[in-house]
N, C-alpha and C positions, 0 to 999 in steps of 0.2 A: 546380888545386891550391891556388893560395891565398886561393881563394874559400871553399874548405871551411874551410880551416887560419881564417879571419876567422870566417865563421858560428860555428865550433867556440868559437872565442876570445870572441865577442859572446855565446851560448850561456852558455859556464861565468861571463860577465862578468853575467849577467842573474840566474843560479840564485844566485851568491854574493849579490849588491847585494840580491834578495830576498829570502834569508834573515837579512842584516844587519838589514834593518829590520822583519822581522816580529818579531825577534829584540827589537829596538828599543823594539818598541810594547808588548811584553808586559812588558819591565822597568817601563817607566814607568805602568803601569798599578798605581791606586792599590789599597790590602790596606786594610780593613776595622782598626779596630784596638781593643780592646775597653775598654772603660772600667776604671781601679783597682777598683775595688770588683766587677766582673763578674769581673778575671782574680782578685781571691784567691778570691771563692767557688766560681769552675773549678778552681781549686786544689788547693780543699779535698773536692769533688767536689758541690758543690752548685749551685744555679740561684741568682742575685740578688735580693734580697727587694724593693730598693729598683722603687715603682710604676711611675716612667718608665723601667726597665730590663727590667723587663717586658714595658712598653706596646713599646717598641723591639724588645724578643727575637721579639713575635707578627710583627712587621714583616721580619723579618730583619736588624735596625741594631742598631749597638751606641748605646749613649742620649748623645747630646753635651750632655747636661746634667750627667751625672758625666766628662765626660773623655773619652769614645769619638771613631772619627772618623763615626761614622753612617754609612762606609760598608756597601753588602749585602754581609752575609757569606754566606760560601759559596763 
């Protein structure tokens, strides 16, 4: 009997600790953030004129030369 009662207890002690930290890694995990000048033209409902915001959108990054964090969006 309290060998189950243990297994059961190490069991729900494994599914929690792993949901903690898959939980964990997804917060910390970095968001894309798009440059001034790309969020007013999304704004306004247009695409970014500026050339390295461009050359970045073919890439999927936002251009860290106006301000973006370059990370992929998506």
């Amino acid at each position: 009997m309290k060998t189950s009662r243990l297994l059961a207890a190490l069991a729900a002690f494994a599914l929690i600790t792993g949901g903690i930290s898959l939980n964990a890694a997804e917060e910390k995990a970095p968001e894309g953030k798009p440059a001034p000048c790309c969020a007013r033209a999304t704004a306004k409902g247009e695409a970014c004129k500026h050339e390295c915001c461009v050359t970045a959108a073919k890439d999927g990054k936002a251009c860290e030369a106006c301000g973006g964090s370059n990370a992929k969006q998506g």
